[in-house]
N, C-alpha and C positions, 0 to 999 in steps of 0.2 A: 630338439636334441634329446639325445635318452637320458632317461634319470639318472644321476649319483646315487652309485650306492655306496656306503663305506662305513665301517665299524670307529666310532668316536673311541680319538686314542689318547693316552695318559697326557702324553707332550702338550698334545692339544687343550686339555682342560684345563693344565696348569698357566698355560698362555691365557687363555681365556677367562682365567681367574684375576687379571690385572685390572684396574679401578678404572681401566679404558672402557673395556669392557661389558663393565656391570652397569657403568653409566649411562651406556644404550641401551637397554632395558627398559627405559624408561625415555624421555622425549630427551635427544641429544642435546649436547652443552656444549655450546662453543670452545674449540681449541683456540681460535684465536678472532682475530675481528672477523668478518663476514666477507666469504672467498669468491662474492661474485655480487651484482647489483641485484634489486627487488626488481620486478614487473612492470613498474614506473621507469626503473630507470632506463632500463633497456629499452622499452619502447619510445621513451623520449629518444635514443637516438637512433631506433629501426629510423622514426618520424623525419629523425635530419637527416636520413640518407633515403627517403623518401625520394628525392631527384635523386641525379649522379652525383656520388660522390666525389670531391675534389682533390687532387692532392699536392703537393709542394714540392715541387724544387726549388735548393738555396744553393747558390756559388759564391755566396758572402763578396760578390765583386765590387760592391758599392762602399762609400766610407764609412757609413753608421751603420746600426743594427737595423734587420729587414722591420718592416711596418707590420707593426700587429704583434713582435717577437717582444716578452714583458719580463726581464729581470727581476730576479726573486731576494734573491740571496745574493753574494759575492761580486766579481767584477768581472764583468762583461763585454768584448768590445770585440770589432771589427780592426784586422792587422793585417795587412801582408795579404790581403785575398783571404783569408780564413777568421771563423770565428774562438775568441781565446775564452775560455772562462778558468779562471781564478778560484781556490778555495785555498785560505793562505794556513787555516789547521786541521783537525781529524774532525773535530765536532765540526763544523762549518758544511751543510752538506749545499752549495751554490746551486741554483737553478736558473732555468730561463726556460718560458714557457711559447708554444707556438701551436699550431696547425688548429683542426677543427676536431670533434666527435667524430671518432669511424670505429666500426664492430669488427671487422676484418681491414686487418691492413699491412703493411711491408714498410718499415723505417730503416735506412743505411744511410750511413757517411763513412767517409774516411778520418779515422782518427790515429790522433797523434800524442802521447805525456811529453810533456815540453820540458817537466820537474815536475816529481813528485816527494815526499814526506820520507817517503818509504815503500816496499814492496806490497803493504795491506792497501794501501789508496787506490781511488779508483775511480772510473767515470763510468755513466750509466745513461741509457734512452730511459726517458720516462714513458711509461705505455701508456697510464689513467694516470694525469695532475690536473686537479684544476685548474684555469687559468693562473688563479689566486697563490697557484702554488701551494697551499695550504692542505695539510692528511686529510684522508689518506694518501699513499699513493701506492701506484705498481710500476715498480722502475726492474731493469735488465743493469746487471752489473758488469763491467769488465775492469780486475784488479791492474795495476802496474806489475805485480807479480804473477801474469797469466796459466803460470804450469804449476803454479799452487794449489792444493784441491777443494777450493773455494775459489780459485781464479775467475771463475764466473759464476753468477749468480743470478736468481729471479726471487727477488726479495718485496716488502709490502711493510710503507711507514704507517702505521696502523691507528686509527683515530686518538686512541691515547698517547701517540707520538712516539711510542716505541716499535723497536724491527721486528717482524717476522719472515723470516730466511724461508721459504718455502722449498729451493732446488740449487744444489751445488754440483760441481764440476769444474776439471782441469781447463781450462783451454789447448788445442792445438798447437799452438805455437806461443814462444816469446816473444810477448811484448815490449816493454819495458822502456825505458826513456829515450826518443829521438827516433823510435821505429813508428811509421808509419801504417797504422793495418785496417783493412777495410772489414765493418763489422754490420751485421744487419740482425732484425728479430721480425719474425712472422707471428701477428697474434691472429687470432682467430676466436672471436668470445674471450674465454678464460681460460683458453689453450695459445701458449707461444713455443715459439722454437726458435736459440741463439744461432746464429751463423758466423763463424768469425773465418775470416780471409774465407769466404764461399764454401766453409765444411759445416753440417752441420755440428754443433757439439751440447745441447742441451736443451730439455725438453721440459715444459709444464704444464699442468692443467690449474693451475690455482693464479692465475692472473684475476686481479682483484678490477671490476670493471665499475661504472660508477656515472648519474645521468652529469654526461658536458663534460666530460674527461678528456684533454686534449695531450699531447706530445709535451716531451721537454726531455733537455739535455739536462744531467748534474756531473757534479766534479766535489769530489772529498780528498780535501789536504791536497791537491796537485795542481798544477796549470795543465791544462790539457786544449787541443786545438781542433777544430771540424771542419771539414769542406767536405762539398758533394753531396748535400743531403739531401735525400729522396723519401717522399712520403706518397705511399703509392697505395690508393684502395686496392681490396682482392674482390675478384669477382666466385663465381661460385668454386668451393672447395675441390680438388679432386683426389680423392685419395691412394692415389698410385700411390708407388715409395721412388722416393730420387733413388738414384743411383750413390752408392754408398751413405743411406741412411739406416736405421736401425728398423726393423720389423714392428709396427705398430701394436699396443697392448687393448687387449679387447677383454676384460677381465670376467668369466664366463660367471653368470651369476652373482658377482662382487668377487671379493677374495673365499673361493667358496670350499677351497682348501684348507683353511685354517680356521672355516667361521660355518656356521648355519645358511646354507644360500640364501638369499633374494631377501635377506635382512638388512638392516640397519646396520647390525655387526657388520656383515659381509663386504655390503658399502663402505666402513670405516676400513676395513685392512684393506681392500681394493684400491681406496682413497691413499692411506699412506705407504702401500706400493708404486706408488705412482703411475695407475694403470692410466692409458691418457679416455681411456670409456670403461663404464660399466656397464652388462649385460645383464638386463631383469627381463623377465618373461609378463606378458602382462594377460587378464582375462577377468572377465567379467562376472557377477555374483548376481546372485539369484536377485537384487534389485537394481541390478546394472549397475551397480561400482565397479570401474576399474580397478584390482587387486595386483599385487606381485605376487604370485607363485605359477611354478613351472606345470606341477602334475593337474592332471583331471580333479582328482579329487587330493583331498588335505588329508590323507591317511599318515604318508610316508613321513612329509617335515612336519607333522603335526602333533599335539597331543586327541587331534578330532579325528571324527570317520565324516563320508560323505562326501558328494561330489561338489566340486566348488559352487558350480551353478544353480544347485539346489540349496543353497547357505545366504544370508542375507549379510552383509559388510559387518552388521552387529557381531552376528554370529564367528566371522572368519575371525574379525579382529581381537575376540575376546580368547583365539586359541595359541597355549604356549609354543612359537616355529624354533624356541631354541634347547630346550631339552633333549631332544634327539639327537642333537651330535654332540652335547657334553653337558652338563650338568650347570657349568658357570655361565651356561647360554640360557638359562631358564627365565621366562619372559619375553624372550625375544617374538616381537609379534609379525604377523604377516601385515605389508603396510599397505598400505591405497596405494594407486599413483599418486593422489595430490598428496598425501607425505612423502615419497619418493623424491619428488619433485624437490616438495619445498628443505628436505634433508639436501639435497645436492647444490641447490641455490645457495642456501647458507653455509655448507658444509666445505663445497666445491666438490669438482668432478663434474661429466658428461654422461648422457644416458645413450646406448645402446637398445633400443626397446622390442622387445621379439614381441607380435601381437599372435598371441598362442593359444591355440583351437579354433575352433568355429564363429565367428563374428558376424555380424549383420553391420551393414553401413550406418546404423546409429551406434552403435557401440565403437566403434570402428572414430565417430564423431563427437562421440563424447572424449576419446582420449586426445585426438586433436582441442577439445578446448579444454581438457587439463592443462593440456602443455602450454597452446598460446596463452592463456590467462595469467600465467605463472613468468609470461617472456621469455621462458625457455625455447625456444622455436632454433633458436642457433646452437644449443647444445642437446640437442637430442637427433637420434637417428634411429631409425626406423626398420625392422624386419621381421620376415617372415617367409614360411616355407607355402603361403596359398596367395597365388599372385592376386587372385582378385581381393586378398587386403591389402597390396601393396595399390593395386589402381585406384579403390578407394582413396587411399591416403594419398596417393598425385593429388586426384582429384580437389581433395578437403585442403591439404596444407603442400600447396607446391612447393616449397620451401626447403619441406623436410626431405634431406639424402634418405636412399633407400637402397636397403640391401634382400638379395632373394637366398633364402637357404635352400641345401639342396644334399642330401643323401646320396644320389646318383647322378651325375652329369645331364642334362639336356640336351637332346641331339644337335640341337645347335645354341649354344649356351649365349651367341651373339646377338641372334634375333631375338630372344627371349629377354636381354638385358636390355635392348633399343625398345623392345615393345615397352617396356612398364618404365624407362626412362628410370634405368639404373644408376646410382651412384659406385653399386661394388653387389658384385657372384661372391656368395659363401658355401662353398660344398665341405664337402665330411674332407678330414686327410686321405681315407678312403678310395672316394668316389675321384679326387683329385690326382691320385695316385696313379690310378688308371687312364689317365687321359694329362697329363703334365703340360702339354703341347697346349692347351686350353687356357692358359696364363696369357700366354704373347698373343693369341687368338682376341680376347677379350680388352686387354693392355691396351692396341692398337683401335679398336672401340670406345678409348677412353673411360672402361670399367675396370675396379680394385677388384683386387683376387682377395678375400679373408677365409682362413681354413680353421674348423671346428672339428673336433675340441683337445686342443692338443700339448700335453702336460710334460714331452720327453726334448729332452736339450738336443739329444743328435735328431731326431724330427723338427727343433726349429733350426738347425744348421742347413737340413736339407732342405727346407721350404726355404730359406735366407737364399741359398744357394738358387734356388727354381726360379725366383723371383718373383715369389709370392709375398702379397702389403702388408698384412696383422696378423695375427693369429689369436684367437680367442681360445681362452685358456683357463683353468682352474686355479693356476700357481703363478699369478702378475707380479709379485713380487721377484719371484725365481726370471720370470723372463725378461720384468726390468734389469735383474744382476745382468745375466746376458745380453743385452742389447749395451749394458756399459762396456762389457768388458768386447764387446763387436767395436763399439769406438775405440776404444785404449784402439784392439789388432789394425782398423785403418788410419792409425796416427801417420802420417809419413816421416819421412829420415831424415830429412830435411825440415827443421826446425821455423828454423830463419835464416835467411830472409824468406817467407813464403813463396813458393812459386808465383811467376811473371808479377813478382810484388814490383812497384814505381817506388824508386830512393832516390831521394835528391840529398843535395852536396852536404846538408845541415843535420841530418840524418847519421847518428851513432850505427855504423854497422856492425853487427859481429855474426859470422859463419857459426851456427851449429847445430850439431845433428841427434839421433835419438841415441847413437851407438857411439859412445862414447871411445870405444881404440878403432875407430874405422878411417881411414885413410882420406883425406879429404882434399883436393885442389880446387881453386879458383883460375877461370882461363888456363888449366894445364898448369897452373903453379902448387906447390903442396902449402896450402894453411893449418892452422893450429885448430881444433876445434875449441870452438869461444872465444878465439883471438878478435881485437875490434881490426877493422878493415879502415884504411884512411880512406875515405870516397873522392877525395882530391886529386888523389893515383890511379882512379879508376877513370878510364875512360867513355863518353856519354854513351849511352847505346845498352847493348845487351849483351851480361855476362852467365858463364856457365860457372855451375855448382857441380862437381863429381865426386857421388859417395859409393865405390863401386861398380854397379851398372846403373845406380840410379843417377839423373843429370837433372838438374831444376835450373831454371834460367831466373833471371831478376835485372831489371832495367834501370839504367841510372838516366833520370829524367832532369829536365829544369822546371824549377819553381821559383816563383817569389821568394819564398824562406831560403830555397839551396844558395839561390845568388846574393840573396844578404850574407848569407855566412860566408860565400867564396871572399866578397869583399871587405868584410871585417875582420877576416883572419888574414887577409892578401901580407901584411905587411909596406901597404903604400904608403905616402905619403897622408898626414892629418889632412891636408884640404881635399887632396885625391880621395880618401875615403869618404870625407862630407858631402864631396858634387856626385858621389855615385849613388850613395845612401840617397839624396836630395833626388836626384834620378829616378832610382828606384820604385822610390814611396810613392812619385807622381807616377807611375808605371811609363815615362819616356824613355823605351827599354831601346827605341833604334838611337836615340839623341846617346843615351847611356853606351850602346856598341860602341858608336862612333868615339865617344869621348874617352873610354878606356882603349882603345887601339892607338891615339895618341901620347909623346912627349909628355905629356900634359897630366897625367895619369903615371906620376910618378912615383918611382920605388917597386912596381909592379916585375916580379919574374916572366920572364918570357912565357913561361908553362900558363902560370894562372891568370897573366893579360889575358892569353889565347882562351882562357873558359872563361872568364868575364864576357868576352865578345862574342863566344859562341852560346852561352844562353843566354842572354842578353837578345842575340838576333833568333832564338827559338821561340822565345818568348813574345816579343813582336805580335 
C-alpha cells in the first residue's frame, strides 16, 4: 500500500505527550495483567485439540449436577430441569466450573435472573477458569440491568484478584428478572464476540487465555438459572460478515493516525481503539531479521538513509521511527517481529502481517518460526500483494489465514482466491469500486472481501452497504465509533420480549419498545408500553407484537418452572397443591394431567385446571 504522508500536527504532539506515550519509548509496561497466554500455554492446548475436539451438551435433566461439573463458590444445584446457582451478595462472585481446554469455541444457554440484588448484578460464561476456579480469569458478563451501558461486558479477574473491565456495551434488549433470554459468546484466541437473543452486540480482542482454562458459569448477588448449554468447537474461521454485524477493523499500520506507523506507539492506540487486528508490514535486513517497516528504505519514518536491506537489525534498531511525526514520539524504534510478537502477546491484539517486497522462501520461513515459536499461529494473519509469498506460506504454516492484496482486480478474482486457498481478496477501495459485483462473486467462494485504505465515514457507509467484511484503515478508533453507533441504528423496536423468544407461565412479562409514544397491541389489543403482561391470560401458542408496521411474535411455551408456578399460584386446595408439586418434581406429568382434571384437585378454576392439564400433557 502507498506511503503516508502527512505533516505532524499540534493536536497530535500534544496527545502524544501523555506518560502513555513516553512510556513506549522504551520496552512497554504492563497496563494490566498479561492479555493473552505465553507459547507454553497455548501450545499446551493446540496439543489437546490435537484429536477432535469435544464438546458438551447439558439439559440439566438428571437430579444432581452433571459429572465432572466442580462448584467453586456459592450454591449450586439441579431444579426443575435447569441448573440454579446462588450468589446471595455483590462480593460473592459463585462459580461452577466445566467442559475441557478449546482455542476456538461457541458457548450458549438459555438463561434466566430468578432475583437479583439489583440492576448492577449479573451472570457471566467464563471463557478461561481453571478447573480450580481460582485467577485469573476471562469471564463475558450479562447485567440484570441489560440496557445499561455496561450491560454487557468482557472483563478479566486478574491474578492480584482485582477487575480489569476490558469492553463495555448496552445490551439489545431487556433483561431483567423472570425474562428468559438466550445468550452465547464466540471466542477465537483472544478475540470474542457477545450474542445475545442471536444479535451480535460486542466485540473483544483482549480475552485473557491461559494453559488448561476450561468453561464456567458465575452469578454475582443473583440467583440465576441455565438450560440448554451448548459448548461447541469452531472449526476453521471464515471471515465473511453476518449479516447485520459491524464491518471488521483492520487497523492499517497500528493506529497510524495519531501515532508513528508500524511502532509500538501505533500498536498501543490501535490496541485501545479496539481495532480487532493490527496491520504491520514486515521485511527483511541486510542479516535477514524480520523488521516492521513499510517503505524500501528507512529514509521517510526515519531519522536514517538507506535501503532497509542494506542495514543490518543493529543498524535499523538503533534508528529514532518516532520523531518524524512529532516530537513526543522521539525514540520510537522500528521493532523486529519477535518484539511485535511478543508486544501483542503480552499486550493483546492480533497481527495482520503484509510480507512486503521481495522475499525468498527462507525469509519467507523464518517469519513462520517467529510466529509459531511465540504460539502466535492463531492470532496472526497473513498478506501480501505477490502470490508466491502467499503459497510459500500454505505451504510452511497451513494454519495461517491468508489474504491477497490487490490495486486492480484480477480477471478472475475467484480462481486466483481457490488457487492459493484464500482466506479473504483485499483490493484498493479503488480497484473495488470498479468491479462492486466482485463481493458476491467471491462471498459465494467462501472468501472475505477487505478494502484498503480507507479513512472516510460515507466510504465505510458504502462498503457496509456493498457488503463488504473489514476495512483496513488509518483511523480504528473513528471506525470503532461507527461500527458502535451501526449497532445502536439495528437495535430493533421491539425490545422485549425478543422475537420468537419461548415464555413460560413463570415468566414476569412486560411489552416494550425503543419508541417510547408509539402505539403498541398485543393480538390486536392496545397495551401499555412497559406494562407487565399476566401470562396466565395468555393463551399457549404464538402471540403477535405490533409496533406500526413492525410485528414480532413471541411463544408462550410449557416448562417445568411455567407449571410450577401455574400450580402454586392456582389457588387449590393445600393437599391439591402438594400431590401436584409431588407430581411435578417426579416429572409424572400424564399421572399429574390425569390428577388435575379430577374432583380431586380441588379449589382449581375451570380456566387454570384447563392449563394444568394442557402442559402437563405437553410436557409428557
Amino acid at each position: 500500500m502507498k506511503p503516508i504522508t502527512r505533516r505532524p500536527r499540534a493536536v497530535l504532539a500534544v496527545l502524544a505527550a501523555s506518560t502513555t506515550f513516553v512510556a513506549l519509548t522504551t520496552a512497554p509496561t504492563a497496563l494490566a495483567e498479561p492479555l493473552a497466554a505465553d507459547s507454553g500455554a497455548v501450545q499446551a492446548v493446540q496439543a489437546a485439540q490435537a484429536e477432535p475436539a469435544a464438546g458438551l451438551t447439558e439439559s440439566f435433566d438428571g437430579p444432581d449436577l452433571p459429572p465432572g461439573w466442580k462448584p467453586v463458590e456459592g450454591a449450586w444445584k439441579v431444579q426443575n430441569g435447569r441448573l440454579v446457582g446462588t450468589s446471595v451478595t455483590a462480593g460473592q462472585q459463585s462459580r461452577i466450573t466445566f467442559g475441557t481446554p478449546l482455542i476456538d469455541y461457541r458457548i450458549e444457554s438459555r438463561v434466566r435472573f430468578e432475583s437479583a440484588l439489583d440492576g448492577a448484578r449479573w451472570v457471566a460464561f467464563g471463557l478461561d477458569l481453571a478447573p480450580s476456579g481460582a485467577v485469573p480469569w476471562s469471564i463475558a458478563t450479562l447485567r440484570n440491568g441489560s440496557t445499561a451501558t455496561n450491560g454487557l461486558e468482557f472483563a478479566q479477574r486478574t491474578t492480584s484478584n482485582t477487575w480489569n473491565v476490558t469492553d463495555t456495551a448496552a445490551a439489545p434488549i431487556q433483561v431483567g428478572v423472570g425474562m428468559e433470554v438466550t445468550v452465547a459468546v464466540e471466542v477465537r484466541g483472544s478475540r470474542a464476540t457477545w450474542y445475545v437473543d442471536g444479535r451480535e452486540s460486542l466485540r473483544t480482542s483482549m480475552v485473557n487465555r491461559t494453559a488448561g482454562g476450561a468453561q464456567a458459569f458465575l452469578v454475582n448477588g443473583a440467583t440465576v438459572s441455565f438450560d440448554d448449554l451448548k459448548v461447541t468447537p469452531l472449526g476453521k474461521e471464515s471471515f465473511i460478515r453476518k449479516p447485520g454485524t459491524p464491518l471488521r477493523v483492520w487497523a492499517h499500520r497500528g493506529g497510524s493516525s495519531a501515532s508513528p506507523e508500524n511502532t509500538a506507539a501505533s500498536d498501543e492506540v490501535a490496541r485501545r481503539a479496539r481495532a480487532e487486528w493490527i496491520e504491520n508490514d514486515v521485511q527483511p535486513t541486510k542479516d535477514d531479521v524480520p523488521v516492521i517497516l513499510h517503505d524500501d528504505t528507512v529514509d521517510r519514518t526515519t531519522d536514517g538513509t538507506g535501503a532497509v536491506r542494506s542495514l543490518t537489525a543493529a543498524q535499523v534498531g538503533a534508528l529514532d521511527a518516532g520523531s518524524w511525526f512529532a516530537p513526543a514520539f522521539a525514540g520510537q524504534r522500528v521493532p523486529t517481529l519477535a518484539s511485535q510478537l511478543d508486544g501483542l502477546k503480552t499486550r493483546g491484539g492480533n497481527l495482520l502481517l503484509e510480507v512486503k517486497g521481495a522475499h525468498t522462501r527462507d525469509s519467507v520461513a523464518r517469519i513462520v518460526s517467529e510466529v509459531r515459536s511465540r504460539g502466535m499461529s492463531s492470532r496472526v494473519f497473513v498478506q501480501s500483494f505477490e502470490p508466491q509469498h502467499l503459497r510459500w506460506m500454505h505451504e510452511l504454516a497451513p494454519e495461517l489465514p491468508l489474504g491477497l492484496l490487490r490495486s486492480t482486480l484480477d480477471p478472475d478474482p475467484v480462481a486466483i482466491a481457490k488457487d492459493l486457498e484464500l482466506s479473504a481478496y483485499n483490493p484498493s477501495d479503488a480497484a473495488l469500486s470498479a468491479r462492486p459485483g466482485a463481493i458476491a462473486e467471491l462471498h459465494a467462494a467462501g472468501v472475505a472481501v477487505n478494502v484498503w485504505t480507507v479513512d472516510d465515514a460515507a466510504r465505510w457507509d458504502a462498503l457496509e452497504k456493498a457488503g463488504v467484511d473489514g476495512v483496513i484503515t488509518n483511523r480504528p478508533a473513528e471506525l470503532a465509533g461507527w461500527n458502535a453507533a451501526f449497532l445502536q441504528r439495528a437495535k430493533p423496536k421491539v425490545l422485549t420480549p425478543a422475537a420468537d423468544a419461548k415464555v413460560d407461565r413463570a415468566q414476569a412479562l412486560r411489552i416494550a419498545v425503543s419508541d417510547a409514544s408509539a402505539q403498541i397491541t398485543l393480538d390486536g389489543n392496545p397495551v401499555e408500553n412497559g406494562a407487565p403482561v399476566d401470562t396466565t391470560t395468555l393463551t399457549a401458542g404464538r402471540h403477535e407484537i405490533r409496533v406500526g408496521d413492525t410485528v414480532s411474535a413471541f411463544e408462550i411455551v410449557a416448562t417445568p418452572t411455567g407449571l410450577a408456578s401455574l400450580i402454586l399460584t392456582s389457588g387449590a386446595s393445600q393437599a391439591a397443591v402438594s400431590t401436584m408439586t409431588t407430581l411435578l418434581g417426579q416429572r409424572q406429568y400424564a399421572v399429574l394431567a390425569t390428577y388435575a382434571s379430577t374432583p380431586a384437585a380441588a379449589g382449581l378454576s375451570a380456566v387454570r385446571r384447563q392449563q394444568i392439564v394442557a402442559e402437563a400433557r405437553a410436557l409428557r
